[in-house]
Backbone bond lengths (Angstrom), bond angles and torsions (degrees), N, CA, C in turn:
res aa  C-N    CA-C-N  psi(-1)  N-CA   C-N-CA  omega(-1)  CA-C   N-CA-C  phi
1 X - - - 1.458 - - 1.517 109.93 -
2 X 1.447 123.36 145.53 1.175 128.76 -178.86 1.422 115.36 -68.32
3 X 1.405 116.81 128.74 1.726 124.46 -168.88 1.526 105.12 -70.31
4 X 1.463 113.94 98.14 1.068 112.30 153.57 1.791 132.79 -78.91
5 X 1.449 110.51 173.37 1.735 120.10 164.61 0.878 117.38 -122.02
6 X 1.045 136.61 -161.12 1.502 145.08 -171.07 1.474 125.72 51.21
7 X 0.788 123.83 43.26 1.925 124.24 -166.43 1.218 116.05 -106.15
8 X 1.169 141.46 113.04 1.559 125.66 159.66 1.597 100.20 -108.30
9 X 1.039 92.55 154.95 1.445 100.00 -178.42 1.992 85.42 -131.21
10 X 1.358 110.20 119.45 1.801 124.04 177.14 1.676 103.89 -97.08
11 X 1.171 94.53 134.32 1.591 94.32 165.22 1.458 100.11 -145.91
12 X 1.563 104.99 124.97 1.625 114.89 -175.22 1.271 87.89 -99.99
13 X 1.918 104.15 148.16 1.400 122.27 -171.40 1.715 106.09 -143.24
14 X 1.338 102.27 142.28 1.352 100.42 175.09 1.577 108.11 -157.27
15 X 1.252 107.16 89.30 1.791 120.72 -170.54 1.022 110.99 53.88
16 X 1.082 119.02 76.87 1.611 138.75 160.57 1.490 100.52 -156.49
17 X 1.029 91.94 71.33 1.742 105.85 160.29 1.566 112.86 -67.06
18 X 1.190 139.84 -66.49 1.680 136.20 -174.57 1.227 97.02 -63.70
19 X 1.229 133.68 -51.13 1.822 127.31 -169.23 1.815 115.03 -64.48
20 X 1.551 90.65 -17.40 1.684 95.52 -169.76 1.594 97.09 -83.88
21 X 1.385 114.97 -49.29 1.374 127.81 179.20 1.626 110.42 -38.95
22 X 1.241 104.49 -55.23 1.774 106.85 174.42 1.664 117.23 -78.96
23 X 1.079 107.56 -17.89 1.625 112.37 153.66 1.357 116.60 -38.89
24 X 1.789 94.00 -63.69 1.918 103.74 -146.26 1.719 101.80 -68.96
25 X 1.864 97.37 -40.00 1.717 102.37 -171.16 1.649 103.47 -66.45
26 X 1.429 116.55 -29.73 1.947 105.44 171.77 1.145 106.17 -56.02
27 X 1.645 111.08 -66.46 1.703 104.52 165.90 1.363 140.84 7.96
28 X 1.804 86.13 -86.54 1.728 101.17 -176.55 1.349 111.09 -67.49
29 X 1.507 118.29 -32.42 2.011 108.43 -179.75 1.393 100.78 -68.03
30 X 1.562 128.36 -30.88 1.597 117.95 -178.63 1.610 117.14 -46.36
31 X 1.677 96.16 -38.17 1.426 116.89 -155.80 1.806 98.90 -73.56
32 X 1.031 104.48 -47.83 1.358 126.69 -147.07 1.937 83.38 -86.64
33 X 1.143 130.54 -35.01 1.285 131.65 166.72 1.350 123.05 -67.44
34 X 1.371 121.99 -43.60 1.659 129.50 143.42 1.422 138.91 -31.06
35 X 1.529 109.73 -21.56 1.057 111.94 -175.73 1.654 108.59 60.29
36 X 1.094 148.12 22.91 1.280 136.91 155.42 1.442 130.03 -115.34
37 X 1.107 112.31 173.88 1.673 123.93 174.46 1.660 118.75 -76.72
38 X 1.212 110.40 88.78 1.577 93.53 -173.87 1.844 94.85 -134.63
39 X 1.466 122.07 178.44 1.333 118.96 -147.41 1.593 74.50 -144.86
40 X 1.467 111.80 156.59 1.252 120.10 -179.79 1.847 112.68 -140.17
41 X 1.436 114.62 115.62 1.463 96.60 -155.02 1.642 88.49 -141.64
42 X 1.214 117.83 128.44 1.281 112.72 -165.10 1.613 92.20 -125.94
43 X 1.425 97.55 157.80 1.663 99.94 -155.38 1.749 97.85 -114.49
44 X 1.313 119.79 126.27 1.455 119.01 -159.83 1.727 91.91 -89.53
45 X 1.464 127.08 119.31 1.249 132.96 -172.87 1.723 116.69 -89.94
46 X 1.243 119.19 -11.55 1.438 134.78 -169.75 1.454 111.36 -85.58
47 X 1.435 105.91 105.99 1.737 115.25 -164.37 2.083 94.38 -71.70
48 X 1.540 112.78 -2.60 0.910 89.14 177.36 1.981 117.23 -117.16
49 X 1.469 107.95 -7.41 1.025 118.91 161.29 1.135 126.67 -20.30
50 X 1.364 128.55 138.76 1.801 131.35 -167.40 1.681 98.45 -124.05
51 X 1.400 120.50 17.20 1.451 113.48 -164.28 1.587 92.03 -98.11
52 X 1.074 103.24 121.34 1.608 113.91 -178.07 2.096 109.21 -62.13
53 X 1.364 121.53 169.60 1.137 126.56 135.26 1.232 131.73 -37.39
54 X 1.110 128.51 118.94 1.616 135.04 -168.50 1.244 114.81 -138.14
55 X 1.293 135.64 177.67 1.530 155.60 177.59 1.393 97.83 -162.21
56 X 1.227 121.55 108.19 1.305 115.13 152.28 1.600 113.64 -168.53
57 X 1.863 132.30 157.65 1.143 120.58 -158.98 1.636 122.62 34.83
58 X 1.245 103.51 49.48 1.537 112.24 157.32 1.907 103.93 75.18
59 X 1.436 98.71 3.66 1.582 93.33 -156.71 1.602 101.38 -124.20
60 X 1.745 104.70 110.72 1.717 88.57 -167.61 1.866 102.12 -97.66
61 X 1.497 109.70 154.50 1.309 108.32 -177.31 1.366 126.84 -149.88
62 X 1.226 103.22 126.39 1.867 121.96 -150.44 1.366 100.98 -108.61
63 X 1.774 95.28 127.02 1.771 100.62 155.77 1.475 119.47 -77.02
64 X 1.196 110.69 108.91 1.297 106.71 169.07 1.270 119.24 -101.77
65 X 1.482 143.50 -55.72 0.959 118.09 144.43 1.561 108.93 127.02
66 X 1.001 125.33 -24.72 1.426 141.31 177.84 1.844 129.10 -38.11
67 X 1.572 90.66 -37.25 1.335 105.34 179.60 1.783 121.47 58.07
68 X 1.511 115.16 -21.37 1.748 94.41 134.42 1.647 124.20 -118.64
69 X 1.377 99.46 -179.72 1.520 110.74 -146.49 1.431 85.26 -74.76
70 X 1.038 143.38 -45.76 2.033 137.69 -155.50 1.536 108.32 -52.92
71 X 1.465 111.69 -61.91 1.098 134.00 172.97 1.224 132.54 -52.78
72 X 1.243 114.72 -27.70 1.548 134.17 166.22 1.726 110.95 -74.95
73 X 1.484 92.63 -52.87 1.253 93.24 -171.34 1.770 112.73 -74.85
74 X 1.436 117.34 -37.42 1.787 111.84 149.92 1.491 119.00 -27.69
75 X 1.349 114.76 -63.71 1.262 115.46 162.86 1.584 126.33 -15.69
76 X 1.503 103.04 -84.13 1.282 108.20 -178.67 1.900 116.58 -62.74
77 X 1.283 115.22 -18.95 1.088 123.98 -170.03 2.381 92.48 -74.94
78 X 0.975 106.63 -36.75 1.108 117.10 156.26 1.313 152.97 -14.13
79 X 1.453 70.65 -95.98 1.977 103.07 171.19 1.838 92.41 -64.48
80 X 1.296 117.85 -39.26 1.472 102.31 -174.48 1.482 126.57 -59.13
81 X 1.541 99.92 -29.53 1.566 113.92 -173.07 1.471 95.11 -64.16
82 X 1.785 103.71 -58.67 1.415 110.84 -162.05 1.469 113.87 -42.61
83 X 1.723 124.42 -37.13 1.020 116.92 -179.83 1.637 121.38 -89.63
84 X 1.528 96.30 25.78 1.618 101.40 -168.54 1.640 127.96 41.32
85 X 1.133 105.03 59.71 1.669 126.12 164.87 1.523 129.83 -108.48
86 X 1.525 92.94 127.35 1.521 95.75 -149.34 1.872 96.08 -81.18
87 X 1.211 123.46 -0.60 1.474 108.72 173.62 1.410 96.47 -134.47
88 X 1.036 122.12 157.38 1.359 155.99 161.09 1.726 126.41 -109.19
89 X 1.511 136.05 87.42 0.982 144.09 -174.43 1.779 124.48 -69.64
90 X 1.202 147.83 64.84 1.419 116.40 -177.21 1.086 112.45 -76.64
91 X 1.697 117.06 157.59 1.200 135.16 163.64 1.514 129.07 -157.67
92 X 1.427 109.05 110.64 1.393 112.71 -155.75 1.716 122.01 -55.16
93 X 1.406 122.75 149.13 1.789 110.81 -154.90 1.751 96.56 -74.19
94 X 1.188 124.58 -16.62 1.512 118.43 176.13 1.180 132.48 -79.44
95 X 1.368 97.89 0.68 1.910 116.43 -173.55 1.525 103.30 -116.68
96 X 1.286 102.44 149.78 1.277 133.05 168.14 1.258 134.61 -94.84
97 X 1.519 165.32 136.34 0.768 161.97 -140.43 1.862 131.94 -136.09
98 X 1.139 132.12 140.79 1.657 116.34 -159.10 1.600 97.71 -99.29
99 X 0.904 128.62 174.30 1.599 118.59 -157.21 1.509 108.14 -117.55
100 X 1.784 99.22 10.98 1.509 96.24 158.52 1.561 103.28 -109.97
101 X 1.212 117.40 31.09 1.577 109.65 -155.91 2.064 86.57 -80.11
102 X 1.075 85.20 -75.61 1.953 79.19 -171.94 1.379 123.96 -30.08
103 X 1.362 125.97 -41.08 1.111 134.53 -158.17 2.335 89.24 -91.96
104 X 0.826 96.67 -21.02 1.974 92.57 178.92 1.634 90.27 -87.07
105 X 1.450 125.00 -72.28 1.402 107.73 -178.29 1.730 124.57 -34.47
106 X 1.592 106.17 -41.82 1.695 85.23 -166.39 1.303 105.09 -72.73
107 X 1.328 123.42 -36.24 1.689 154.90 169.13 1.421 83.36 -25.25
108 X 1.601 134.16 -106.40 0.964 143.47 -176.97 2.041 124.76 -24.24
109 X 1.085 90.21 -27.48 1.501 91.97 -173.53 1.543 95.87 -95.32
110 X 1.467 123.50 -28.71 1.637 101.31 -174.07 1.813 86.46 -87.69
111 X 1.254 132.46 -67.13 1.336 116.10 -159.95 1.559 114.20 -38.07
112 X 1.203 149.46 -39.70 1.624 160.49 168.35 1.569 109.49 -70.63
113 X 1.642 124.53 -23.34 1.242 106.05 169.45 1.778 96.33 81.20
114 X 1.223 114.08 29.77 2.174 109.18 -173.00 1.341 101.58 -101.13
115 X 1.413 83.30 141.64 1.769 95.93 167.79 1.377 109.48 -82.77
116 X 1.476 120.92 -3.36 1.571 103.37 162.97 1.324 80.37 -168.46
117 X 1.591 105.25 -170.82 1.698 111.10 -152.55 1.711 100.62 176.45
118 X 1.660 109.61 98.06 1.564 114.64 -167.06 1.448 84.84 -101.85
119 X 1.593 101.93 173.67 1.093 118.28 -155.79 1.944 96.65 -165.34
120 X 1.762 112.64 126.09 1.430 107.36 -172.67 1.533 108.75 -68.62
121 X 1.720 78.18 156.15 1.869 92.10 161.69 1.925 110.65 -113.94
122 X 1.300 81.90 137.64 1.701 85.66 -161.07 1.281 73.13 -119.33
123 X 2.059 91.14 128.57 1.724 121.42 161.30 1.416 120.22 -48.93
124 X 0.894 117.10 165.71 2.282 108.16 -177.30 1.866 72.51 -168.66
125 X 1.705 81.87 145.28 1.436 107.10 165.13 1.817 112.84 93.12
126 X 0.916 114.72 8.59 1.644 122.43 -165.66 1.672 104.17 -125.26
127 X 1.402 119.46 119.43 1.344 145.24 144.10 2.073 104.84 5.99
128 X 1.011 110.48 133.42 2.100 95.89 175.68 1.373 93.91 -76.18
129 X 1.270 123.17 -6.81 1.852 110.91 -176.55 1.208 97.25 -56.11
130 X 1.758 132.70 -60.10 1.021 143.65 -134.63 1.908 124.90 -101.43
131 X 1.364 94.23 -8.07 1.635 117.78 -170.17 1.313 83.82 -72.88
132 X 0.972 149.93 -43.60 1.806 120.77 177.36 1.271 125.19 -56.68
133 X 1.618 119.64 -37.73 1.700 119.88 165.27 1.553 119.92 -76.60
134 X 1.900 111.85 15.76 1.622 99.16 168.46 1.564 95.53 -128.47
135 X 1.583 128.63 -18.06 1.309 130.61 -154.62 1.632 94.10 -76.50
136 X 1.713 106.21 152.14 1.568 97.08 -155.29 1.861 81.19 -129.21
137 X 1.251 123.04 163.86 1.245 109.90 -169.29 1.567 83.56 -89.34
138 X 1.838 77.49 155.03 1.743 101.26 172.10 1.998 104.46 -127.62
139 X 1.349 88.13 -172.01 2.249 95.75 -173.11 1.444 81.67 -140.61
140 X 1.281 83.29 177.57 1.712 116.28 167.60 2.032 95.34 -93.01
141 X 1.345 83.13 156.15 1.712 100.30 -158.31 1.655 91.28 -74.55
142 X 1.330 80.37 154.58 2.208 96.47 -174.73 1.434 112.52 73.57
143 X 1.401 126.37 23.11 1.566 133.51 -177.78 1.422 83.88 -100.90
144 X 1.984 107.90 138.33 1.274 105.70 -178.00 1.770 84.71 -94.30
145 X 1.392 101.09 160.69 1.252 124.14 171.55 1.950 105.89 -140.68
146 X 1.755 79.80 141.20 1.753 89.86 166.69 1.268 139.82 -79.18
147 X 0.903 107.26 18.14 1.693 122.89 -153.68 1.482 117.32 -171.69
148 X 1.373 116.08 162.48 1.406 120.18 173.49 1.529 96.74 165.96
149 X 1.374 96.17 149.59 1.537 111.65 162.26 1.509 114.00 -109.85
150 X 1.869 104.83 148.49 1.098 102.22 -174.28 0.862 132.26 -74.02
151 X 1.402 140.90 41.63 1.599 105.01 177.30 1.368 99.64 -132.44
152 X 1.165 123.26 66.88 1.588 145.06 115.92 1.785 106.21 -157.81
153 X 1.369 101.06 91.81 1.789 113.25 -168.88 1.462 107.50 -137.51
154 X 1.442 107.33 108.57 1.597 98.05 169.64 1.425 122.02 -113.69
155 X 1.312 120.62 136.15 1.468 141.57 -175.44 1.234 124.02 -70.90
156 X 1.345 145.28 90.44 1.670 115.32 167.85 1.631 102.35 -79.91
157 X 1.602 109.31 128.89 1.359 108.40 -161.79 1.576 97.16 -78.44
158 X 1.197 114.13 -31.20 1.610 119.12 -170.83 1.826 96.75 -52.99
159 X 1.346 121.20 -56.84 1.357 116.06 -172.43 1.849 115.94 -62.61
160 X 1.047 83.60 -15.04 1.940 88.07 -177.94 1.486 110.06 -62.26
161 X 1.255 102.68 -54.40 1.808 120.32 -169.86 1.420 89.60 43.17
162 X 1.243 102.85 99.87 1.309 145.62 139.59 1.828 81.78 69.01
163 X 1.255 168.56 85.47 1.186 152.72 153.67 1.830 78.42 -122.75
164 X 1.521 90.47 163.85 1.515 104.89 -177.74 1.714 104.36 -164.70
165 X 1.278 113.23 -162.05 1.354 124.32 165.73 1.774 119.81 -73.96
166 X 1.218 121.18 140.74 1.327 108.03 155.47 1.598 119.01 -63.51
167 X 1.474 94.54 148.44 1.719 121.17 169.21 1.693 113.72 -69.68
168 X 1.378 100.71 -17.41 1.581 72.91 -155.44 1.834 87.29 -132.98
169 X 1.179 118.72 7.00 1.868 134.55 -177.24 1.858 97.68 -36.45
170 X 1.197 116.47 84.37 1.281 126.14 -173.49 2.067 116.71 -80.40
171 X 1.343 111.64 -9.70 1.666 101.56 -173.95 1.818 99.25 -102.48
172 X 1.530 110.40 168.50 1.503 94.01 -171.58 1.977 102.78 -93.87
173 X 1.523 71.49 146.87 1.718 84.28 -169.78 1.207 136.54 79.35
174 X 0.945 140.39 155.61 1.734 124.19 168.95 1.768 122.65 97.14
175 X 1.998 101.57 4.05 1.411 105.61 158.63 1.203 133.59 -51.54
176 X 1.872 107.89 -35.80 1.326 103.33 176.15 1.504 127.22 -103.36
177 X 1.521 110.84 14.26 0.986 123.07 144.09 1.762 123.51 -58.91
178 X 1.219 111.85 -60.63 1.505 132.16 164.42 1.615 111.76 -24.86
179 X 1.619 95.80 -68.95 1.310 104.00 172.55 1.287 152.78 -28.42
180 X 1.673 91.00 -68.60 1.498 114.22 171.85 1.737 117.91 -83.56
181 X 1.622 110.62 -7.50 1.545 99.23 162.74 1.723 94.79 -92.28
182 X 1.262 146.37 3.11 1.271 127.51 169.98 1.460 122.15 -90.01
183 X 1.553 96.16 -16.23 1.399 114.21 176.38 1.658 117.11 -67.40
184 X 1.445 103.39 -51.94 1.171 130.51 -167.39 2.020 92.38 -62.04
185 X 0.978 85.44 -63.48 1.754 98.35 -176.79 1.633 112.43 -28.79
186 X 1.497 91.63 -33.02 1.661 97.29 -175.56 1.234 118.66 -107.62
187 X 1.651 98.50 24.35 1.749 93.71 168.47 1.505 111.97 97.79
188 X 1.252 128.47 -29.14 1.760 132.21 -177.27 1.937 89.08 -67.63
189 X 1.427 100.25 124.01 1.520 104.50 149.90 1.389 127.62 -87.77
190 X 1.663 99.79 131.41 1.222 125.09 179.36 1.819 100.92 -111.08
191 X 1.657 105.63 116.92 1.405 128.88 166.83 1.259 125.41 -124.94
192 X 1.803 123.38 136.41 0.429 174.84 148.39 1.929 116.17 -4.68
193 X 1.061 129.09 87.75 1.762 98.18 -161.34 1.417 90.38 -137.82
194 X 1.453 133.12 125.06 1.163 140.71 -144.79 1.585 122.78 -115.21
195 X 1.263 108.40 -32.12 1.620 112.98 133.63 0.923 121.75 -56.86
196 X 1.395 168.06 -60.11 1.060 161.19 168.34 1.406 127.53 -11.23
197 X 1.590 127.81 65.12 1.341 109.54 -121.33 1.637 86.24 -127.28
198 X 1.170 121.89 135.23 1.496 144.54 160.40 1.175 105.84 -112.71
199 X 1.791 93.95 156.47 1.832 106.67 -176.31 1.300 101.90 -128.58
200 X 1.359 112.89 155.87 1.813 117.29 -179.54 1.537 94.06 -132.98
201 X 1.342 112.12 103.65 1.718 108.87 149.82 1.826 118.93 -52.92
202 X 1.301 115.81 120.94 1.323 135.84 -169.41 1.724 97.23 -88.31
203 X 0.982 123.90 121.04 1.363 128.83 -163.47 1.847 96.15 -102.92
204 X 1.640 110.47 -169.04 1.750 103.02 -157.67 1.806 82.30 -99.44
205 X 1.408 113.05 -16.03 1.462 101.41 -176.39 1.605 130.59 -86.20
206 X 1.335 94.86 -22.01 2.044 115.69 158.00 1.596 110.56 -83.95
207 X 1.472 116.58 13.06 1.710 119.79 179.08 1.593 95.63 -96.78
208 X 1.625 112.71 -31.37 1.901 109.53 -167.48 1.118 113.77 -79.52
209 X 1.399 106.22 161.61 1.753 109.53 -158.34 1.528 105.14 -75.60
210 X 1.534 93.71 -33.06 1.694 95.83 178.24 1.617 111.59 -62.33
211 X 1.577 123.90 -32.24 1.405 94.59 -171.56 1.575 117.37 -90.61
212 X 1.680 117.70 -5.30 0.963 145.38 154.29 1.777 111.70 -41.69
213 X 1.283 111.56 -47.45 1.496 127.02 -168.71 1.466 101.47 -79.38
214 X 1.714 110.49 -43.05 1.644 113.41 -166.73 1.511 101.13 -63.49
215 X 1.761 107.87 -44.00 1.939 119.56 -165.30 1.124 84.49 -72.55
216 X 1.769 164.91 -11.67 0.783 110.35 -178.18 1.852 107.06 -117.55
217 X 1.097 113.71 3.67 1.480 124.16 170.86 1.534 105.02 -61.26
218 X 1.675 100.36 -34.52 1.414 98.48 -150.63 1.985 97.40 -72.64
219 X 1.541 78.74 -46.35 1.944 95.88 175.96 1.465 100.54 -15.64
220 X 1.615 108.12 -82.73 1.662 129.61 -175.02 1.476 108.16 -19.49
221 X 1.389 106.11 -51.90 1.862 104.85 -166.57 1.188 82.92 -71.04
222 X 1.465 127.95 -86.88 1.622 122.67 -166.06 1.502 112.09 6.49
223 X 1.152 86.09 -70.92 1.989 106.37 -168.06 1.738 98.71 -59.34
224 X 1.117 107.63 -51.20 1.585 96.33 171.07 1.238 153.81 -73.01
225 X 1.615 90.00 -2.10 1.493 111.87 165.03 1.526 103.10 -92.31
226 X 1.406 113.66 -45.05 1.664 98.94 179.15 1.373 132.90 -49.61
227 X 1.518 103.26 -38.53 0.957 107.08 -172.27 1.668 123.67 -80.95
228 X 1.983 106.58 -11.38 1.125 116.36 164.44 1.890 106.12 -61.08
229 X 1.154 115.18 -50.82 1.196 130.86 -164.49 1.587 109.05 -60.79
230 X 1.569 124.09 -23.36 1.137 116.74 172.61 1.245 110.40 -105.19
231 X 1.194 129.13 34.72 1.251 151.00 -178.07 2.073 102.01 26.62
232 X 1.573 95.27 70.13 1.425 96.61 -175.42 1.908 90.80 -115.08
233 X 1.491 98.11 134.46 1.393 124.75 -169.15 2.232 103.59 -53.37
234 X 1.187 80.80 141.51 1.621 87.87 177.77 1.587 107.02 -98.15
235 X 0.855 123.37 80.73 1.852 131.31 177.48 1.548 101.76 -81.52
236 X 1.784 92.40 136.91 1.789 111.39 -164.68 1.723 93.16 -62.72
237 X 1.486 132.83 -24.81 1.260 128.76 -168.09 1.568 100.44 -68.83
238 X 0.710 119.40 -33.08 1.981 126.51 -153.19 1.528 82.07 -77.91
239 X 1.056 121.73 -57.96 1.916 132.41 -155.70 1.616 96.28 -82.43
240 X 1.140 139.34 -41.30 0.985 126.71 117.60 1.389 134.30 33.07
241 X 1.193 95.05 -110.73 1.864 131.10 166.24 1.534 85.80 -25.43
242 X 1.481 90.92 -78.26 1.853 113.58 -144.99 1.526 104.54 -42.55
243 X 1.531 120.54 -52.50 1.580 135.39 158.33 1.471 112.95 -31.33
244 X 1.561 112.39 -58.69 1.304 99.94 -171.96 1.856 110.17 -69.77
245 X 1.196 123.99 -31.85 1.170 144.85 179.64 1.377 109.16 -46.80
246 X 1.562 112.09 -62.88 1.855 111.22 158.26 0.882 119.57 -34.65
247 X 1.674 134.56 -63.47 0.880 126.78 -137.70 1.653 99.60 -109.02
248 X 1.074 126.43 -11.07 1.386 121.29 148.28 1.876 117.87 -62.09
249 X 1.507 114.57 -30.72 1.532 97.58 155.84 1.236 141.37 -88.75
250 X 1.236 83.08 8.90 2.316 93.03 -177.96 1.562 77.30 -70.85
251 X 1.762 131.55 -67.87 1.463 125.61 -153.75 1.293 112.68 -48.26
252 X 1.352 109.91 -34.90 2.017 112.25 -177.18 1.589 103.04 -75.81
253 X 1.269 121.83 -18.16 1.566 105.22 175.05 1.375 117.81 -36.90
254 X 1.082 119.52 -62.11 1.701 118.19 -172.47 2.170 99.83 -51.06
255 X 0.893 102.83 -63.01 1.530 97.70 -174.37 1.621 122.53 -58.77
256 X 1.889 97.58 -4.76 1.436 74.06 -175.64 1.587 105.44 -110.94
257 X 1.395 115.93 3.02 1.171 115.46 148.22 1.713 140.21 -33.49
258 X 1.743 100.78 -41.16 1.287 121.34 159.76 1.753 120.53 -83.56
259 X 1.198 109.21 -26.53 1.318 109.30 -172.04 1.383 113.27 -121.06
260 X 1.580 123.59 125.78 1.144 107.79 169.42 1.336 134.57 -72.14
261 X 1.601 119.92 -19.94 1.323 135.58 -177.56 1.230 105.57 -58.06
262 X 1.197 112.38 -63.68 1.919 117.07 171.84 1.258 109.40 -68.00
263 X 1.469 144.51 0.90 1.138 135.21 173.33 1.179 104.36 -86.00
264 X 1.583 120.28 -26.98 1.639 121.06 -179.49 1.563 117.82 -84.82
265 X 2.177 104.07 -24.67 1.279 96.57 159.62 1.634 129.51 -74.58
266 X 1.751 116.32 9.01 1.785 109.82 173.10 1.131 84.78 -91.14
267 X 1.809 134.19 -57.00 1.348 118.78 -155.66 1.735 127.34 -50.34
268 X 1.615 97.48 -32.91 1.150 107.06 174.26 1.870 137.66 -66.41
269 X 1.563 93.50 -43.18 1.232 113.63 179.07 1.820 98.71 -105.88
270 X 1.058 124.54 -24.24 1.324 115.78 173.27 1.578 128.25 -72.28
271 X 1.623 92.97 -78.89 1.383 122.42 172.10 1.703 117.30 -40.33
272 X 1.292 116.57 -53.30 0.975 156.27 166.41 1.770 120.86 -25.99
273 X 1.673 94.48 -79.77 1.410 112.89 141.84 1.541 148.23 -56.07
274 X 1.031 96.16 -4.59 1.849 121.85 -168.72 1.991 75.33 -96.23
275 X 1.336 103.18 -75.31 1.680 97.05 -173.07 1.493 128.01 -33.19
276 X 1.442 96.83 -43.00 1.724 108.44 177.26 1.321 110.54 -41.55
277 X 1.880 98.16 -78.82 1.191 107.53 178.32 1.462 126.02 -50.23
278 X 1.301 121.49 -32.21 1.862 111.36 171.29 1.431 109.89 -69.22
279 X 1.383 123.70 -24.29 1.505 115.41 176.68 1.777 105.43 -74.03
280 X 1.463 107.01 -49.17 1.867 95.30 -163.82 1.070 108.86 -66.11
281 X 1.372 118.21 -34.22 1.793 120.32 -162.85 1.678 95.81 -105.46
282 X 0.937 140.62 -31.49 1.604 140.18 -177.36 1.301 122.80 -70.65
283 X 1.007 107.21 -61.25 1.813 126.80 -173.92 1.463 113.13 -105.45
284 X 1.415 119.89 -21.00 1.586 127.14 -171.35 1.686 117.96 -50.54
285 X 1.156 104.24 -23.45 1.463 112.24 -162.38 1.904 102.76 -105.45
286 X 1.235 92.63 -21.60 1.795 100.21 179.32 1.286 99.82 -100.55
287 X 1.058 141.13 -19.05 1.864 122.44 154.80 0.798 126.91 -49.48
288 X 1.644 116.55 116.78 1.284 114.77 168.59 1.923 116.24 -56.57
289 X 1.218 102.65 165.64 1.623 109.87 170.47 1.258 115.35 -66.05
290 X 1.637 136.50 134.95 1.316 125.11 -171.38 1.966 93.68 -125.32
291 X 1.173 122.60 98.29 1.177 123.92 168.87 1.052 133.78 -51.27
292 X 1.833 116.29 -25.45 1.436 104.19 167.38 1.361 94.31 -91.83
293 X 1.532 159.39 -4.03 1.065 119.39 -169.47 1.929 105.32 -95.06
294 X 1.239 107.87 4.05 1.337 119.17 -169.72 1.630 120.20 -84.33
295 X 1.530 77.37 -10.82 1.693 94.93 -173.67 1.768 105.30 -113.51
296 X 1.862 101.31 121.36 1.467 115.92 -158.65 1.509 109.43 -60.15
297 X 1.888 108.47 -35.86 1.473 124.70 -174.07 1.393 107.91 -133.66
298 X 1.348 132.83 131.22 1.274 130.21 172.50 1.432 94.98 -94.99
């Protein structure tokens, strides 16, 4: 592969010391398998953390300090420009990485010409009963997609011109959801690259139904704030849908007790929708106005 520069690869961390550790070493064999020059600088998120600024083993590491993810991750989106680097890597500190992963992302983004280029995270550690309530849909590589979360997301910063994270992304999770449909909105392609493969150990507390129920309520608002934010029309048909959609998963409750497949079709169409609706009609009127998120391209 042709020796590129400019690479950071970011990994925001916030007490996950052992999970970060097996992060950084997937990391560096990706890197070191790529054949390129890339820098790895992970941004310490814990406003209460005592771990100083460092450089050392190839791996530089910043208190940042912020304690949520938007702001942190602006940060690093940042410091990357500042040092004039033409990619920007995320990768979440609980995931692991396959050791062709770097070398398929950059691969993928120059052959397609993308301003960015996600890549799945596949669950590890979970029962085959249960891989349908964590498996996340994937494409065949070079499928544009609207969306993605970061933590396997690469940037060409040159195509961004100047777009970044919001400052002020107030619900938990779901900045880089925000993001990459504001990105998309403005024309930067976001593709799809399917080798590119990261792993997420599924822990016993993302196995319960309740936190299953919370991630996916929360999903719903996400989506319903974005879609406030791109000022996309609320038609009585859509709400509609979403109504009939609930209440077609209240009936599968009993079956999905036994089944996980249908347990992922309430979360999806249930759970899901329950979030929507508490964001448009619940909270819609007590949000303040967010000016950068209102704006499609900065």
């Amino acid at each position: 592969m042709k020796n590129l520069s400019g690479v950071m690869v970011a990994i925001l961390t916030f007490r996950r010391e052992a999970s970060l550790a097996v992060c950084v070493e997937s990391v560096k064999a990706s890197i070191e398998g790529a054949g390129v020059e890339a820098e790895i600088v992970v941004g310490e998120n814990d406003p209460e953390s005592t771990t100083p600024t460092y450089v050392a083993d190839g791996i530089e590491r910043l208190h940042l300090g912020f304690g949520r993810v938007s702001p942190a991750r602006r940060a690093l989106v940042d410091l990357a420009r500042a040092r004039d680097r033409r990619y920007i890597i995320f990768v979440d500190d609980d995931e692991y990485v396959d050791v062709d992963w770097l070398s398929n992302l950059l691969t993928c983004a120059a052959d397609f010409d993308a301003g960015a280029v996600a890549g799945p995270v596949i669950p590890v550690g979970l029962p085959a009963s249960e891989l349908p309530l964590h498996t996340r849909v994937r494409h065949s590589t070079g499928t544009p997609v609207a969306s993605a979360g970061a933590g396997n997301l690469l940037w060409d910063l040159k195509a961004l011109n100047g777009l970044n994270f919001s400052d002020d992304w107030d619900l938990s999770g779901g900045e880089d959801t925000e993001f990459t449909l504001r990105m998309s909105a403005g024309g930067v392609r976001l593709l799809w690259c399917d080798e590119a493969l990261a792993y997420e150990p599924v822990d016993e507390e993302r196995r319960r139904d309740s936190w299953l129920f919370a991630r996916y309520v929360n999903n719903g608002r996400i989506l319903a704030v974005c879609q406030g934010q791109l000022g996309l029309p609320l038609l009585t048909v859509q709400i509609a849908k979403r109504a009939l959609l609930v209440l077609a998963s209240a009936t599968l409750i009993p079956a999905a007790l036994i089944s996980p497949r249908i347990k992922r079709v309430v979360l999806d169409n249930g759970a899901r929708n329950i979030g929507w609706f508490s964001e448009q009609f619940g909270h819609r009127g007590s949000r303040m106005p967010r000016a950068q998120r209102l704006e499609v391209a900065r």
